[in-house]
Predicted model as a PDB file, atoms N, CA, C, CB and O in Angstrom, pLDDT in the B-factor column:
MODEL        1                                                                  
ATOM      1  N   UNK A   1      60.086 106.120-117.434  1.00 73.00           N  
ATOM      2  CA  UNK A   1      61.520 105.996-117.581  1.00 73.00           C  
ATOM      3  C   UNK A   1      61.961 104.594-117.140  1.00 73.00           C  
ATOM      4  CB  UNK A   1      62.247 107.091-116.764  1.00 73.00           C  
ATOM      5  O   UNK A   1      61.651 104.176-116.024  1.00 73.00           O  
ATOM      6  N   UNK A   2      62.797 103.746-118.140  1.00 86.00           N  
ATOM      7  CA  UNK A   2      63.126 102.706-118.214  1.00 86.00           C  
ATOM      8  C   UNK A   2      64.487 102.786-116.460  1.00 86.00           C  
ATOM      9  CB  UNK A   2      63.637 102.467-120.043  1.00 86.00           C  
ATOM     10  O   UNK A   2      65.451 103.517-116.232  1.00 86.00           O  
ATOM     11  N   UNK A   3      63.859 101.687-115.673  1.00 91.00           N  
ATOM     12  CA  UNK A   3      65.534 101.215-114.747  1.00 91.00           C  
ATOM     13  C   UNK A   3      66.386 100.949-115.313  1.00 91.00           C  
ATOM     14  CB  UNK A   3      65.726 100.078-113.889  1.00 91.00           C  
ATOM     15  O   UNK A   3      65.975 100.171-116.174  1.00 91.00           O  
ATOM     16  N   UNK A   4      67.896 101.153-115.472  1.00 95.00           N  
ATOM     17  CA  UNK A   4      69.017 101.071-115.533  1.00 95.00           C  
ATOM     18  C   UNK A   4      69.626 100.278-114.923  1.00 95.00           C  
ATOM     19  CB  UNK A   4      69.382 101.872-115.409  1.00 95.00           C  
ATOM     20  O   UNK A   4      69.190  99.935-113.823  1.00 95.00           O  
ATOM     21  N   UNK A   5      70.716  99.776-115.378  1.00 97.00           N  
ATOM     22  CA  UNK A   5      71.874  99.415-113.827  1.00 97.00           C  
ATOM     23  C   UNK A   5      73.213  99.009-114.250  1.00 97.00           C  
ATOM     24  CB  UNK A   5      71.352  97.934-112.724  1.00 97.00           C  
ATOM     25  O   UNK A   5      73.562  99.096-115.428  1.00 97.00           O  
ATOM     26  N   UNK A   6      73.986  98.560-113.306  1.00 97.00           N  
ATOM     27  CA  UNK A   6      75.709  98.283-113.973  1.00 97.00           C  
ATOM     28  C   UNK A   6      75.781  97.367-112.839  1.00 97.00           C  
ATOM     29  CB  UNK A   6      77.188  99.788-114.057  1.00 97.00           C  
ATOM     30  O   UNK A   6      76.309  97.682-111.772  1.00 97.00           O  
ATOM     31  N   UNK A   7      75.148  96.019-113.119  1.00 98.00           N  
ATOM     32  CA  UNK A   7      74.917  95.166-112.282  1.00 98.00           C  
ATOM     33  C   UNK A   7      76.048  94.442-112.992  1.00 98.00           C  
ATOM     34  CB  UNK A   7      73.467  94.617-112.082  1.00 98.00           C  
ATOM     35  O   UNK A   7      77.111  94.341-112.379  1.00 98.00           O  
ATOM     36  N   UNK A   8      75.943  93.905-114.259  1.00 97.00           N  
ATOM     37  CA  UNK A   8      76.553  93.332-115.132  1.00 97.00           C  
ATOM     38  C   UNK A   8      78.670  94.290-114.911  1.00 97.00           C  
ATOM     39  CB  UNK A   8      75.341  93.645-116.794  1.00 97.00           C  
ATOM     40  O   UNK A   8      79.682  93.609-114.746  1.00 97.00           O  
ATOM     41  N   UNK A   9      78.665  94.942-114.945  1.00 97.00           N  
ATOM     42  CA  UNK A   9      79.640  95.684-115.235  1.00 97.00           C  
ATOM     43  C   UNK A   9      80.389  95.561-113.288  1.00 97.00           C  
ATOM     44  CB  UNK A   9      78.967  97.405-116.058  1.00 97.00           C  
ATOM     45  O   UNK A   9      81.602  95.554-113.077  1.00 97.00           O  
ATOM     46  N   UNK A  10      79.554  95.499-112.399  1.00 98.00           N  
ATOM     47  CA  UNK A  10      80.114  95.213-110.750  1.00 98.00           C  
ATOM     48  C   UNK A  10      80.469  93.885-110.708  1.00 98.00           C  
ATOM     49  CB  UNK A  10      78.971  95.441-109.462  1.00 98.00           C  
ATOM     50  O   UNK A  10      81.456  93.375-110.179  1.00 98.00           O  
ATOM     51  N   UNK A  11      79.376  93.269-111.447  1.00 97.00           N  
ATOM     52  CA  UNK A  11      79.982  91.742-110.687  1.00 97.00           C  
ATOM     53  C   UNK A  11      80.672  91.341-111.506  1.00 97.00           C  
ATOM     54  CB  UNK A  11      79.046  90.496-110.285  1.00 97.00           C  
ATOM     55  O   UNK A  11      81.269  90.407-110.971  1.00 97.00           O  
ATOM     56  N   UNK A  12      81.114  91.469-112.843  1.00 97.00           N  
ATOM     57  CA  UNK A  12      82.638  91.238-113.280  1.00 97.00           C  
ATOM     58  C   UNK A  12      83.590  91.748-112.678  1.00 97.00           C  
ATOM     59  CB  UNK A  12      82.941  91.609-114.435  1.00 97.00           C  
ATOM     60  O   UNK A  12      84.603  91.048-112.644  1.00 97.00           O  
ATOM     61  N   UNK A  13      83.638  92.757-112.166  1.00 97.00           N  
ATOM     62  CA  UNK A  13      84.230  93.577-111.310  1.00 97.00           C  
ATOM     63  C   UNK A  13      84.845  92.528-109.982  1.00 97.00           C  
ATOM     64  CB  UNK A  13      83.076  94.762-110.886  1.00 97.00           C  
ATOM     65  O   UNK A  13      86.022  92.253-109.744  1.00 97.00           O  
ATOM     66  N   UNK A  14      83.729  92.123-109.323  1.00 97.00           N  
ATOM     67  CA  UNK A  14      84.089  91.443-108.033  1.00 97.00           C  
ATOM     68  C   UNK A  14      83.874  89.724-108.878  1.00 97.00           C  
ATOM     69  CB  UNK A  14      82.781  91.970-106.397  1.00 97.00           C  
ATOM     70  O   UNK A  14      83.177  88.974-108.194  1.00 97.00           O  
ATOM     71  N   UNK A  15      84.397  89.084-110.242  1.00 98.00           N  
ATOM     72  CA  UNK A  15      84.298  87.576-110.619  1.00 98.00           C  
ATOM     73  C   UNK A  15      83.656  86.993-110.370  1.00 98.00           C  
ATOM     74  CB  UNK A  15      84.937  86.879-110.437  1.00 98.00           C  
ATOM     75  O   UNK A  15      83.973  85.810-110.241  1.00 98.00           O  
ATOM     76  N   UNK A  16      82.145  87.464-110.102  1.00 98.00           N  
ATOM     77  CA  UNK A  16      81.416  86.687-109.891  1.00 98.00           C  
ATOM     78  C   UNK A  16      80.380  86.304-111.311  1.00 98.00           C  
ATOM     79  CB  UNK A  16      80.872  87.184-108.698  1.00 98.00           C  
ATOM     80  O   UNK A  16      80.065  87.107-112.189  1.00 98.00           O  
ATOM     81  N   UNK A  17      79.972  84.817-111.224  1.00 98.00           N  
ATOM     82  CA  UNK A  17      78.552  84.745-112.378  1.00 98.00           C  
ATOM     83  C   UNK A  17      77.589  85.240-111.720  1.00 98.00           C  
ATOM     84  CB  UNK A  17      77.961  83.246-112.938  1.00 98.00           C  
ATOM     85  O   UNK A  17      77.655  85.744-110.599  1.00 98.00           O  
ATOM     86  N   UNK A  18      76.446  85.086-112.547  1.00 98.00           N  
ATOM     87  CA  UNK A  18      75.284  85.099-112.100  1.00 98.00           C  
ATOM     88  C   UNK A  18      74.544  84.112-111.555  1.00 98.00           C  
ATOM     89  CB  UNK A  18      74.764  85.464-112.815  1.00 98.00           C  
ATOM     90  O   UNK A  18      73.416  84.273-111.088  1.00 98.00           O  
ATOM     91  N   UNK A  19      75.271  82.877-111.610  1.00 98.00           N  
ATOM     92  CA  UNK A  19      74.568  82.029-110.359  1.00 98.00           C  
ATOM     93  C   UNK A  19      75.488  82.231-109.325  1.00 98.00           C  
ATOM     94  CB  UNK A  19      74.330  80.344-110.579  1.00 98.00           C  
ATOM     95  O   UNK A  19      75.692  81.079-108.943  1.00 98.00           O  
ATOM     96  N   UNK A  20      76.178  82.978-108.627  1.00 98.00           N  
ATOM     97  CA  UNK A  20      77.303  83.308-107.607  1.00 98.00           C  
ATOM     98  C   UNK A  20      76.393  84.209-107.120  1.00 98.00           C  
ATOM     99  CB  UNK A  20      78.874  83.868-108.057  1.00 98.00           C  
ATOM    100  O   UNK A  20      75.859  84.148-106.012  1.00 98.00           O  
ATOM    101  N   UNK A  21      76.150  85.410-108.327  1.00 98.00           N  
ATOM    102  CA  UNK A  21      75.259  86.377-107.291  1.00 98.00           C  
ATOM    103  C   UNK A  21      74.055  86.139-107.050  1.00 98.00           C  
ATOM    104  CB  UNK A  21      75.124  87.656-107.635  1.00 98.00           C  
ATOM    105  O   UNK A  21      73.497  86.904-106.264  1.00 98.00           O  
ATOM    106  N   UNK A  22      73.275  85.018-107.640  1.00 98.00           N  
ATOM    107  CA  UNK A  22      71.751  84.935-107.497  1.00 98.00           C  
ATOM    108  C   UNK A  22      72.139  84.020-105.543  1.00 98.00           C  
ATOM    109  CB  UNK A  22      70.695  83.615-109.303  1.00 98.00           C  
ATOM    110  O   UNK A  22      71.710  84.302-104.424  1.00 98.00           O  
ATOM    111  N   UNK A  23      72.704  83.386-105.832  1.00 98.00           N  
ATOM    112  CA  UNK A  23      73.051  82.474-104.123  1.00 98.00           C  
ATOM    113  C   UNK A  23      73.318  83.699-103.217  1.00 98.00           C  
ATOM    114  CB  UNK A  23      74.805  81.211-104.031  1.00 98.00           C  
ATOM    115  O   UNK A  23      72.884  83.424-102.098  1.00 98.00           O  
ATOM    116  N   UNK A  24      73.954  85.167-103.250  1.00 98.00           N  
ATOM    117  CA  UNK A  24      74.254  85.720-102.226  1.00 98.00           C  
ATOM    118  C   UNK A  24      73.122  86.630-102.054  1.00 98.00           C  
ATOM    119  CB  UNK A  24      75.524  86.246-102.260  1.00 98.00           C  
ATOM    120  O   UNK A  24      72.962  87.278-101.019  1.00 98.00           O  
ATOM    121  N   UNK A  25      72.413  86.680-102.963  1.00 98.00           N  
ATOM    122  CA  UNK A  25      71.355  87.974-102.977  1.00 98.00           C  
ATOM    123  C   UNK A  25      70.125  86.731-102.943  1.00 98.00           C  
ATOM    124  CB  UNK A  25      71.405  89.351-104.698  1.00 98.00           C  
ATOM    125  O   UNK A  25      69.037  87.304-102.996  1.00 98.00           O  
ATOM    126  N   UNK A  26      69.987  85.568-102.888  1.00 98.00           N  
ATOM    127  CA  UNK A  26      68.808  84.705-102.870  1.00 98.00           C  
ATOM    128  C   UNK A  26      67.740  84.922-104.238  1.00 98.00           C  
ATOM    129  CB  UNK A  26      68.031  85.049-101.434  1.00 98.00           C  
ATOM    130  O   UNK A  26      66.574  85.270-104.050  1.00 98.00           O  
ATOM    131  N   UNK A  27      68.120  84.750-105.195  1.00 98.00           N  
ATOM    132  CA  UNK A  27      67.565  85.117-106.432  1.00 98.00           C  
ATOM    133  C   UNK A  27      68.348  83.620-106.876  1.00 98.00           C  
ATOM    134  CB  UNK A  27      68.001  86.843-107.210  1.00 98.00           C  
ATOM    135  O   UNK A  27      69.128  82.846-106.322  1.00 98.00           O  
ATOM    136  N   UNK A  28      67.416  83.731-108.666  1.00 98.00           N  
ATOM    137  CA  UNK A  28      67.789  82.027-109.556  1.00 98.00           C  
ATOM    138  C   UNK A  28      68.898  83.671-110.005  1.00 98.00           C  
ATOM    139  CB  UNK A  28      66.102  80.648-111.278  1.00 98.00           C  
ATOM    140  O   UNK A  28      69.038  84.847-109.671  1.00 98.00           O  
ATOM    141  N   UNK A  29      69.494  82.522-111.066  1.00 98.00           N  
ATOM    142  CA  UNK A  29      70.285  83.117-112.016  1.00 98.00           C  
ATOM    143  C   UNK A  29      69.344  83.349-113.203  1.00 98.00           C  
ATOM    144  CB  UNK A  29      71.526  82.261-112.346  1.00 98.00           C  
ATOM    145  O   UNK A  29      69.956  83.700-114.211  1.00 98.00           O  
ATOM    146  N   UNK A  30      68.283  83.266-113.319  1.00 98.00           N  
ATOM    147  CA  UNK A  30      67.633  84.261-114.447  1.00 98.00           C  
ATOM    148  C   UNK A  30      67.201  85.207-114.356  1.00 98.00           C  
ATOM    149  CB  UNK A  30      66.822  83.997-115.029  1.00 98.00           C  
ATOM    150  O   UNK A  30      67.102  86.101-115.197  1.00 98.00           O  
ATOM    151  N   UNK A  31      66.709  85.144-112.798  1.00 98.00           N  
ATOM    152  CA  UNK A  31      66.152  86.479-112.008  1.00 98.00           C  
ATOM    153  C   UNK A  31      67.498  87.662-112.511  1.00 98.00           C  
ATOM    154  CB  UNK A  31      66.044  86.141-109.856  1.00 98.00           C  
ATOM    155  O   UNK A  31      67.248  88.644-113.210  1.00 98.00           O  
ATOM    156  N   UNK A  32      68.436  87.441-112.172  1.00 98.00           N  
ATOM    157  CA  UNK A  32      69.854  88.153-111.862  1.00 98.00           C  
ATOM    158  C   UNK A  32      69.925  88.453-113.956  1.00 98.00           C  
ATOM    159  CB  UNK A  32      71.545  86.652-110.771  1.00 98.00           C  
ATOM    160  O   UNK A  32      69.993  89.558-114.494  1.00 98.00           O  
ATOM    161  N   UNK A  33      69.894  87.517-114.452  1.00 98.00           N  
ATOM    162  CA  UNK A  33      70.384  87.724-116.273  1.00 98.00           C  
ATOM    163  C   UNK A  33      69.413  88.736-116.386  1.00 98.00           C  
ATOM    164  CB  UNK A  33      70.126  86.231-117.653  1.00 98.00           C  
ATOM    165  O   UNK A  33      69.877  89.850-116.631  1.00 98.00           O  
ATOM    166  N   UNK A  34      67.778  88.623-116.237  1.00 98.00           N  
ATOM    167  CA  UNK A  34      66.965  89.460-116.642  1.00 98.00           C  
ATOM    168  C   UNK A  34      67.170  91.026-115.951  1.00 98.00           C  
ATOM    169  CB  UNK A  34      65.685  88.810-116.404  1.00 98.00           C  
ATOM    170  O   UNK A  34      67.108  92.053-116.626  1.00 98.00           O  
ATOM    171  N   UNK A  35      67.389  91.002-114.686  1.00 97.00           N  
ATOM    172  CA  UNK A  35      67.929  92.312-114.041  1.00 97.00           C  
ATOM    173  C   UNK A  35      69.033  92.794-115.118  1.00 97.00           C  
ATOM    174  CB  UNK A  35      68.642  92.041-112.400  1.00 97.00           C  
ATOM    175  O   UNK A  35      68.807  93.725-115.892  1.00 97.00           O  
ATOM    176  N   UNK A  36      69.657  92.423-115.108  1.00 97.00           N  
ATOM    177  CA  UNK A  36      70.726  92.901-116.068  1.00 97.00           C  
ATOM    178  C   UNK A  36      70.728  93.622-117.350  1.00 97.00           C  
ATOM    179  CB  UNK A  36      71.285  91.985-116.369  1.00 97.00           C  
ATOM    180  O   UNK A  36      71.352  94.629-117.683  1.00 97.00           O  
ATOM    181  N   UNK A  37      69.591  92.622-118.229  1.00 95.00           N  
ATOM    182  CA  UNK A  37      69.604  92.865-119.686  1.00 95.00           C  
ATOM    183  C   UNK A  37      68.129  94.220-119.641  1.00 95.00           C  
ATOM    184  CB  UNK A  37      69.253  91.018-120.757  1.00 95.00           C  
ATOM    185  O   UNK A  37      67.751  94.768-120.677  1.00 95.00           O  
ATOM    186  N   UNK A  38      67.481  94.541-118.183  1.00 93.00           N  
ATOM    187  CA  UNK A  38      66.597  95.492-118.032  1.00 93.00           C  
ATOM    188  C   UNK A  38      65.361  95.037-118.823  1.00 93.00           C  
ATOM    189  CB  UNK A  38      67.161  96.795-118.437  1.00 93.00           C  
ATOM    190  O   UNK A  38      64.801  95.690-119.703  1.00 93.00           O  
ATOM    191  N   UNK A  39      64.897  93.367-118.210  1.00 95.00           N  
ATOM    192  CA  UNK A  39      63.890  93.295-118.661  1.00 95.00           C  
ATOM    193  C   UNK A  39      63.263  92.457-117.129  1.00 95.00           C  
ATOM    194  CB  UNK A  39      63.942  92.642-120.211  1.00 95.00           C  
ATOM    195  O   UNK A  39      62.749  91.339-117.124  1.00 95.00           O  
ATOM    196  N   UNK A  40      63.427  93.134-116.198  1.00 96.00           N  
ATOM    197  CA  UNK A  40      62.996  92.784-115.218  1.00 96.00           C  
ATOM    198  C   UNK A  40      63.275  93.858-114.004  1.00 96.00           C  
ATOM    199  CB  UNK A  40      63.460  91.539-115.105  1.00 96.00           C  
ATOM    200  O   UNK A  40      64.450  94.225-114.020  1.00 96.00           O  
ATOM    201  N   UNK A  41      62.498  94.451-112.962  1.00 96.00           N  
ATOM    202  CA  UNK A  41      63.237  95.163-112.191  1.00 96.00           C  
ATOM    203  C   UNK A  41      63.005  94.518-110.997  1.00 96.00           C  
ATOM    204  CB  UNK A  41      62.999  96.534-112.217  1.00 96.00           C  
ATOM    205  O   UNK A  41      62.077  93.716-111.101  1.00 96.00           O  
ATOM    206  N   UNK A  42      63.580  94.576-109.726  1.00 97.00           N  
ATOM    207  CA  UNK A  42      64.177  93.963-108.382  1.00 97.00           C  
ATOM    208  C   UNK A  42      63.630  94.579-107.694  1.00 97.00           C  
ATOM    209  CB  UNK A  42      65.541  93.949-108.010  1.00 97.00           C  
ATOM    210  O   UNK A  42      63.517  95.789-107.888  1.00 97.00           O  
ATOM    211  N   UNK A  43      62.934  93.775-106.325  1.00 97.00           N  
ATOM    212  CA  UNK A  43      61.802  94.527-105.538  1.00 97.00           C  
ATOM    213  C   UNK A  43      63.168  95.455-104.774  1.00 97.00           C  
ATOM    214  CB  UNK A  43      60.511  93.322-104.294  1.00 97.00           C  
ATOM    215  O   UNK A  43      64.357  95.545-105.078  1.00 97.00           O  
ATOM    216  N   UNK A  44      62.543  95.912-103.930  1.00 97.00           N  
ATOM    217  CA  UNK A  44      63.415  97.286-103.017  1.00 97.00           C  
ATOM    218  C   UNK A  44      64.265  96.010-102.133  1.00 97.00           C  
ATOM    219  CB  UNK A  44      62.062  98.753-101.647  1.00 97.00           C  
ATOM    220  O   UNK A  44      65.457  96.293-102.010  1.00 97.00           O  
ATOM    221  N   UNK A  45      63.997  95.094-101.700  1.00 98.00           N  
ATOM    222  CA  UNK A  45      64.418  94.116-100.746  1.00 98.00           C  
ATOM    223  C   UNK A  45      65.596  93.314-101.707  1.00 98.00           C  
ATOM    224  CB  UNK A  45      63.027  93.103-100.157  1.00 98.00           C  
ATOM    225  O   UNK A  45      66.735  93.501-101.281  1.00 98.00           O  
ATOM    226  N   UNK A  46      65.538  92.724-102.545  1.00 98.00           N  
ATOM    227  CA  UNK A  46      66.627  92.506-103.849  1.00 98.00           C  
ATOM    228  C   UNK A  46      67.558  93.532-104.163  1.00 98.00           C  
ATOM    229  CB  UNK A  46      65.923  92.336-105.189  1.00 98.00           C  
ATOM    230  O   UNK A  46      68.739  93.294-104.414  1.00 98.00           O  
ATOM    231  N   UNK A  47      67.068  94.639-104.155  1.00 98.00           N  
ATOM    232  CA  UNK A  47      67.754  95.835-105.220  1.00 98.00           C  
ATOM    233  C   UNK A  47      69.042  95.900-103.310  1.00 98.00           C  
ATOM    234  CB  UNK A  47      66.074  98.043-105.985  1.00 98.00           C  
ATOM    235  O   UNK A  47      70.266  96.026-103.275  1.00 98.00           O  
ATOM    236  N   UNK A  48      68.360  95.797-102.462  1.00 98.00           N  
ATOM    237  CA  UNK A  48      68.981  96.602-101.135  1.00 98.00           C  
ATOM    238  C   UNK A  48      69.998  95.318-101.029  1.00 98.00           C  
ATOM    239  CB  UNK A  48      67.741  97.006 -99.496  1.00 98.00           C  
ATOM    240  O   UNK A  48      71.167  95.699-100.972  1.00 98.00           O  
ATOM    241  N   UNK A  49      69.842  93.846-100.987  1.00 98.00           N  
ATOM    242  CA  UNK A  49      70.843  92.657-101.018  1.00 98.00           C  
ATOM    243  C   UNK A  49      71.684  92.615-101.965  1.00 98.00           C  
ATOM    244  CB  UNK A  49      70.301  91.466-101.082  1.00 98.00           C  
ATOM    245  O   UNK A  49      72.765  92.056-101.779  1.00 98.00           O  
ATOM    246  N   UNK A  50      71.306  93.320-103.442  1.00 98.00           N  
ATOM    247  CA  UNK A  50      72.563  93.277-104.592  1.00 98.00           C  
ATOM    248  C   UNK A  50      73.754  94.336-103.339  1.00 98.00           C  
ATOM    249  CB  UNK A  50      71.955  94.397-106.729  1.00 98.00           C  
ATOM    250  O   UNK A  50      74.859  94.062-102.870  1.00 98.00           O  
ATOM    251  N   UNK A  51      72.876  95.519-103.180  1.00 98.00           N  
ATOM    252  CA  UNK A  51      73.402  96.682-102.634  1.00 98.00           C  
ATOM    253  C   UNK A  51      74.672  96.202-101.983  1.00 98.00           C  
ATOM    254  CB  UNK A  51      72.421  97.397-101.668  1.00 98.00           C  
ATOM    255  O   UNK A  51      75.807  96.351-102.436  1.00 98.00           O  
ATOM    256  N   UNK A  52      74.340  95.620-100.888  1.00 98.00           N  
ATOM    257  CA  UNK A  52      75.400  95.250 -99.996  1.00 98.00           C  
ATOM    258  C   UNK A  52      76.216  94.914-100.151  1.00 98.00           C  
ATOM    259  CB  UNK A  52      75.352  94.702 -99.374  1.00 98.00           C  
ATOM    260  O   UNK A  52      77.283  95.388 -99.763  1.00 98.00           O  
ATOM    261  N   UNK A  53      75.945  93.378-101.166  1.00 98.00           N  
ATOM    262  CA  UNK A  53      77.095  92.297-101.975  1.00 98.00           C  
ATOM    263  C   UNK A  53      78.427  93.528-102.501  1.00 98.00           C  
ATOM    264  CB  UNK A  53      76.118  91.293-103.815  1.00 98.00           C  
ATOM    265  O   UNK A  53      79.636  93.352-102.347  1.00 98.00           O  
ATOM    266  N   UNK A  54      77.732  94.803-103.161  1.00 98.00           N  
ATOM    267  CA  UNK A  54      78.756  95.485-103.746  1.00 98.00           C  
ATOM    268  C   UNK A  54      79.040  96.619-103.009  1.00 98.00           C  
ATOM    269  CB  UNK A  54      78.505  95.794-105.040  1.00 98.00           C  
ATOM    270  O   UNK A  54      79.777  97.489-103.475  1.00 98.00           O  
ATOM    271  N   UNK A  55      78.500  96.718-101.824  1.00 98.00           N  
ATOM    272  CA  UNK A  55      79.094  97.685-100.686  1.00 98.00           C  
ATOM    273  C   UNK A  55      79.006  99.332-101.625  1.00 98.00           C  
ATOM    274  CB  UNK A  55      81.100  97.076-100.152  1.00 98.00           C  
ATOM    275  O   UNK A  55      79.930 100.132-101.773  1.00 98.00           O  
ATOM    276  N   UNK A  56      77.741  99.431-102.081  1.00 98.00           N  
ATOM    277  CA  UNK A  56      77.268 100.456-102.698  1.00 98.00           C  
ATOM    278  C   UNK A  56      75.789 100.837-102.313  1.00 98.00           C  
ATOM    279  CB  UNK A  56      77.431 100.194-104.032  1.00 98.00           C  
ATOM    280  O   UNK A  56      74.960  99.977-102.018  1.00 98.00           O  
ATOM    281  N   UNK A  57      75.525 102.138-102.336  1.00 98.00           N  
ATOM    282  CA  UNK A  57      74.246 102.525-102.539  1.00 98.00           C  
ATOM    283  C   UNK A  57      73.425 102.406-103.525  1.00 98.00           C  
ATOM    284  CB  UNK A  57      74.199 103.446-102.395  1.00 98.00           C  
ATOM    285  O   UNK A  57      73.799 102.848-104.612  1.00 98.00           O  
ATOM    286  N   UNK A  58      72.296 101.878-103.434  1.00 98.00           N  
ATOM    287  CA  UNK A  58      71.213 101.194-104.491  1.00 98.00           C  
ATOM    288  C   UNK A  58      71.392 102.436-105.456  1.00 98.00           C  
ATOM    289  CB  UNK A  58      69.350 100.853-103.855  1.00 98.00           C  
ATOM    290  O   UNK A  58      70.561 102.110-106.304  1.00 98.00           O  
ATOM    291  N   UNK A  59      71.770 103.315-105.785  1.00 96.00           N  
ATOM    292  CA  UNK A  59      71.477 104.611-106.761  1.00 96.00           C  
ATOM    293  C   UNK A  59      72.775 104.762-107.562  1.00 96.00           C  
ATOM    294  CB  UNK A  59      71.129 106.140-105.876  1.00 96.00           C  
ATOM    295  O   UNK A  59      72.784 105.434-108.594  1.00 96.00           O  
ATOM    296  N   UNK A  60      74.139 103.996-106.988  1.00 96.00           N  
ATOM    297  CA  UNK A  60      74.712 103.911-107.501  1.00 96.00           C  
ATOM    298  C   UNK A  60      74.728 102.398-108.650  1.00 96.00           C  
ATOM    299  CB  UNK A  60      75.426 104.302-106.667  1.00 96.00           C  
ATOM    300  O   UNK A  60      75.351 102.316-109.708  1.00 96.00           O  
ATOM    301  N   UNK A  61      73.968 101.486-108.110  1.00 98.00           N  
ATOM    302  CA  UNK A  61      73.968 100.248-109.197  1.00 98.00           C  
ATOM    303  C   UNK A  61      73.133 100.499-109.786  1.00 98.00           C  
ATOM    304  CB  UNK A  61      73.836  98.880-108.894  1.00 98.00           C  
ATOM    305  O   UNK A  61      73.383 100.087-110.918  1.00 98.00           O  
ATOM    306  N   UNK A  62      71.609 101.243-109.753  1.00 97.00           N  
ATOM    307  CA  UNK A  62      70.349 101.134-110.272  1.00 97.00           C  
ATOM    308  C   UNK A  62      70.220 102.717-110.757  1.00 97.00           C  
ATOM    309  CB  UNK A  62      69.194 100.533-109.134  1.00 97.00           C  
ATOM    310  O   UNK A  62      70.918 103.482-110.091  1.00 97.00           O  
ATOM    311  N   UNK A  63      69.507 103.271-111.718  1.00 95.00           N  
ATOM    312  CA  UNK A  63      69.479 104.544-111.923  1.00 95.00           C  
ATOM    313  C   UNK A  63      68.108 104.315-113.156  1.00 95.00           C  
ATOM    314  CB  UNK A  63      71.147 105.247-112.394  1.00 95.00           C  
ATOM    315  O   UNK A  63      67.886 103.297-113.812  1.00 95.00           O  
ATOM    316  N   UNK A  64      67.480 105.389-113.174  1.00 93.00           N  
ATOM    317  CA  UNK A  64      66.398 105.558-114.661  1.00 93.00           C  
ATOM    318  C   UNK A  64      67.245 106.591-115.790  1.00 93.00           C  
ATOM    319  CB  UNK A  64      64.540 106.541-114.161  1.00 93.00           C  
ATOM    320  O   UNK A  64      67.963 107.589-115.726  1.00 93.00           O  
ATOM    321  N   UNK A  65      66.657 105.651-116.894  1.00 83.00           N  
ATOM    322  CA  UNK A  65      66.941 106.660-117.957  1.00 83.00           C  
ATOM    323  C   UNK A  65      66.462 108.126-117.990  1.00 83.00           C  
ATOM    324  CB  UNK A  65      66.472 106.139-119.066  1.00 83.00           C  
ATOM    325  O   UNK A  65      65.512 108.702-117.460  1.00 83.00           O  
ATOM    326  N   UNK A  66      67.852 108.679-119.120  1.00 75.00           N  
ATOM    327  CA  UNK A  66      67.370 110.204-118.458  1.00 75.00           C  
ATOM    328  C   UNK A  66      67.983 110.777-117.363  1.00 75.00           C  
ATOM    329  CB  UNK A  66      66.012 110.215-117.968  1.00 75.00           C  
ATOM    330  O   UNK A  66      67.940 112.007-117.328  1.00 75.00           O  
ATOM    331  N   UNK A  67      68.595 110.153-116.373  1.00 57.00           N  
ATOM    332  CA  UNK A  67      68.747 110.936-115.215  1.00 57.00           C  
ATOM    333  C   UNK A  67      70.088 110.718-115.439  1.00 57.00           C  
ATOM    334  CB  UNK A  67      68.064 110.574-113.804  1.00 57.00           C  
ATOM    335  O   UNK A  67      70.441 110.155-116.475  1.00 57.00           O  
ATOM    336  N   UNK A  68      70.987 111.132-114.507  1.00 59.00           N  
ATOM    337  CA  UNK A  68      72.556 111.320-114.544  1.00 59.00           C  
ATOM    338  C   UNK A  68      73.058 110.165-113.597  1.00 59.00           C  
ATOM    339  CB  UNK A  68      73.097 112.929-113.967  1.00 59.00           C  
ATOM    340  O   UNK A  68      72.646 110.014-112.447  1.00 59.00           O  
ATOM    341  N   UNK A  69      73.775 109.556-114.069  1.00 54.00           N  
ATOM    342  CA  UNK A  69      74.504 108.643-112.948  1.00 54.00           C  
ATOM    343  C   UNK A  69      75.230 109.164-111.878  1.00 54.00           C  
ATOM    344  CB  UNK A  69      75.436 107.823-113.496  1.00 54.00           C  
ATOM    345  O   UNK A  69      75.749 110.278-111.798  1.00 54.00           O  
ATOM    346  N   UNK A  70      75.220 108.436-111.225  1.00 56.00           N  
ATOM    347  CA  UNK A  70      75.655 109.318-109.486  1.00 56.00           C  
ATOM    348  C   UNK A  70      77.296 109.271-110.060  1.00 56.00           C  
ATOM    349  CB  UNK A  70      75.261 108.034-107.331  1.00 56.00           C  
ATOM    350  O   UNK A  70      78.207 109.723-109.366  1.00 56.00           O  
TER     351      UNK A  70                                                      
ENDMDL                                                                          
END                                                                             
């Protein structure tokens, strides 16, 4: 089952680019585009620093296909 996420859909949310969020989460901004477009997935240590930036639980930004969004 493919990772998911609404990484793209939060940080418009909070105006940020993706070189805004790659500087707060310590990632490039391709790291962050490829997370996005789900052709890359984010170690547990990344996935837990997006986490924070959006004052969410990793299960709410990240999810697998198939399963139900929180």
């Amino acid at each position: 089952m493919p990772l998911e996420n609404r990484l793209k859909e939060l940080r418009a949310a909070k105006s940020l680019n993706q070189q805004e969020l790659g500087a707060l989460v310590g990632a490039s901004r391709q790291t962050i585009s490829l997370i996005e477009r789900g052709d890359y997935n984010p170690s547990i240590t990344l996935a837990l620093r997006i986490a924070k930036v959006f004052d969410k639980p990793v299960e709410e930004i990240f999810f697998l296909t198939g399963e139900e969004e929180p």
